[in-house]
N, C-alpha and C positions, 0 to 999 in steps of 0.2 A: 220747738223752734219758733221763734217770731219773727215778721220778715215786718221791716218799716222801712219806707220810704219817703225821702224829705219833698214833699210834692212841689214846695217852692224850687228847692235845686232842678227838681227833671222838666225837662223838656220835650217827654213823649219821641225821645227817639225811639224806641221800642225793640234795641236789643237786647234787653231782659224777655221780651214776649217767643225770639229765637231761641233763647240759651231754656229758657224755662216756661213753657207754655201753660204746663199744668199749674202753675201763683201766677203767674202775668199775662194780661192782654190788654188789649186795645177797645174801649167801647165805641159807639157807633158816633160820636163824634170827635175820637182819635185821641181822647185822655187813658193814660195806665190809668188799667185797677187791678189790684191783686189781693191774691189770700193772706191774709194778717197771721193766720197762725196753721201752717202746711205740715202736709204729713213732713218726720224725721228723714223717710225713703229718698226724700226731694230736696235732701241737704247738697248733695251734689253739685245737681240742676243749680240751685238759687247761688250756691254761692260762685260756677260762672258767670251769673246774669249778673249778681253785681262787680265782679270784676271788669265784665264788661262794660259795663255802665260809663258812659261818657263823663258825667257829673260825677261820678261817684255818691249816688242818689241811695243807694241802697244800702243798708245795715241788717246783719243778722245777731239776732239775739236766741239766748236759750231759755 
């Protein structure tokens, strides 16, 4: 699975960091960074964070 996200669209609202903790977080001055290429296990997860996604910032590829 590949997780991309269009960093121009987000906003660092960060509830991808709720829905999927294990690919998304917040660094110490409040920018997402996530796992580019996450275990299969975590397809789940990621694909609420990007449903959640305000923007709709988030794409899953395989």
């Amino acid at each position: 699975m590949k997780v991309v996200v269009d960093m121009n669209k987000c906003q660092d609202h960060g509830q991808c960091v709720f829905a999927a903790p294990d690919v998304f977080s917040m660094d110490d001055d409040g920018h997402l960074v996530y796992v580019a290429d996450p275990d299969d296990a975590l397809r789940e997860e990621v694909e609420e964070a990007a449903d959640v996604c305000p923007l709709q910032a988030i794409r899953i590829g395989d």
